[in-house]
C-alpha positions as CSV (number, residue, x, y, z in Angstrom):
1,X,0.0,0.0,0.0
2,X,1.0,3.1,-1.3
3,X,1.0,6.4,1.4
4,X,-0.4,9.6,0.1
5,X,2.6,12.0,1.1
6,X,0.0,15.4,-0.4
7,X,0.1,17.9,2.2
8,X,2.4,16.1,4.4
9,X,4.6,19.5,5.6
10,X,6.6,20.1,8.5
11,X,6.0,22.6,10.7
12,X,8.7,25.1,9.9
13,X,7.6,24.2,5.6
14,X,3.9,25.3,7.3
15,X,5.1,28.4,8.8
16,X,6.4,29.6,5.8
17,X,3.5,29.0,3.7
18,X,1.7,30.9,6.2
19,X,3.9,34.0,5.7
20,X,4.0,33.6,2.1
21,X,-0.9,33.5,2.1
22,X,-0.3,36.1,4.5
23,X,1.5,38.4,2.3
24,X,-0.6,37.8,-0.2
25,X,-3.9,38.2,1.9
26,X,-3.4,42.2,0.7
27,X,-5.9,43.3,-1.6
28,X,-3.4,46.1,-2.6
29,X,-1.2,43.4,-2.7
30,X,-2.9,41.3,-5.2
31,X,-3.7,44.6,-7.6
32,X,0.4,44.8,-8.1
33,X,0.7,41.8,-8.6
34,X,-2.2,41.5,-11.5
35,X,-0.6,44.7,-12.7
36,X,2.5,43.0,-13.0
37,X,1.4,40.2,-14.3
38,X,0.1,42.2,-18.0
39,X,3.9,43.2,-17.6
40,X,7.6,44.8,-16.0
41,X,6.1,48.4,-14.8
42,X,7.9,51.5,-12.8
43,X,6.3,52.8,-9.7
44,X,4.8,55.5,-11.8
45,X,3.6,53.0,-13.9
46,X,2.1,50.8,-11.2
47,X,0.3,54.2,-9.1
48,X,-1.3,54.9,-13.0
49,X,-2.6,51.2,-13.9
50,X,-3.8,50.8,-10.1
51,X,-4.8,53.9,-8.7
52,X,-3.1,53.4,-5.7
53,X,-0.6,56.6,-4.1
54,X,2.7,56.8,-4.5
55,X,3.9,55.8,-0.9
56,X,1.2,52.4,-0.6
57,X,2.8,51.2,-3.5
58,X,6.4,51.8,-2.3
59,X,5.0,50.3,0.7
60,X,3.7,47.2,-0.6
61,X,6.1,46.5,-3.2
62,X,8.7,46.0,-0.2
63,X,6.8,43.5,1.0
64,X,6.5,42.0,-2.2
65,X,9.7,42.0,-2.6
66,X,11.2,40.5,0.8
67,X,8.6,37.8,0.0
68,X,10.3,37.4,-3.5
69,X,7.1,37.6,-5.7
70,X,8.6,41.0,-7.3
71,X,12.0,41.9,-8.5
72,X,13.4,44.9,-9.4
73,X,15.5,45.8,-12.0
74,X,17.4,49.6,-11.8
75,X,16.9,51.3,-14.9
76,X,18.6,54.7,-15.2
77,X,17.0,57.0,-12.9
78,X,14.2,54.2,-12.1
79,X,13.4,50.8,-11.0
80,X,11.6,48.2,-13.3
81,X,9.8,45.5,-11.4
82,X,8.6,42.3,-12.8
83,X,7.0,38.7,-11.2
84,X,9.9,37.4,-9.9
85,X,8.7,33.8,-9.7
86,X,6.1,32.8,-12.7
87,X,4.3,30.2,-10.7
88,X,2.2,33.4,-9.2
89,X,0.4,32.7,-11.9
90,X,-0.2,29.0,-11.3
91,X,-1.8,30.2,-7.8
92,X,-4.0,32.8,-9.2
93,X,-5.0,30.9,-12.1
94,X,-6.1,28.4,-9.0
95,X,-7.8,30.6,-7.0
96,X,-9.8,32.1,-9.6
97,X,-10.8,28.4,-10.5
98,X,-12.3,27.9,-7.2
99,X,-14.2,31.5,-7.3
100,X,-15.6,30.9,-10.4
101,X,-16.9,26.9,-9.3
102,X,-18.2,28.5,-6.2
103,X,-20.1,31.2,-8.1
104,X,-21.9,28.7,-10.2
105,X,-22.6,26.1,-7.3
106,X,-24.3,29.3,-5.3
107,X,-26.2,30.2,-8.1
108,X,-27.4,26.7,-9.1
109,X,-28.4,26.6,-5.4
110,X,-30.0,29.7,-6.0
111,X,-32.1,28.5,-9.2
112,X,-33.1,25.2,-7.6
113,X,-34.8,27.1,-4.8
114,X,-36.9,29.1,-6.7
């Protein structure tokens, strides 16, 4: 018999995955990064394509970038950053997934009670 070893993580493997859905537990967070994602942007570029000011998005691009979602490129006088690790995409392609299948099981629910 065959063990299922999905999900088996240690506690320091948990920890970090923890920091990591906590970073990303940001709304402003997630904007960024869904601004990124289209392609490499400069701060100016990010406070125009998100509406967000110019010090929140200093503010959470830091974080972003300790958590190593971001990099950041220097480019003359300004910085470039870019999704620093591709399988974002993976998890928001994921996520989305799960919003969208719980959309339509809610509104099936909501059809079959009529």
């Amino acid at each position: 018999m065959q063990e299922n070893n999905h999900g088996a993580m240690s506690d320091v493997q948990i920890e970090e995955v923890a920091r990591l859905f906590g970073t990303l537990s940001e709304p402003s967070r997630l904007r960024l990064l869904r601004a990124l994602m289209q392609e490499p942007m400069t701060v100016t570029d990010l406070i125009a394509a998100t509406g967000m000011k110019q010090g929140n998005v200093s503010k959470h691009l830091g974080v972003l970038l300790q958590a190593r979602f971001v990099a950041r490129e220097q480019s003359g006088n300004f910085a470039r950053y870019s999704i620093a690790d591709p399988r974002i995409f993976s998890l928001c392609e994921l996520m989305c997934a799960r919003i969208e299948s719980d959309a339509r099981t809610r509104l099936a629910q909501l059809a079959g009670s009529r």
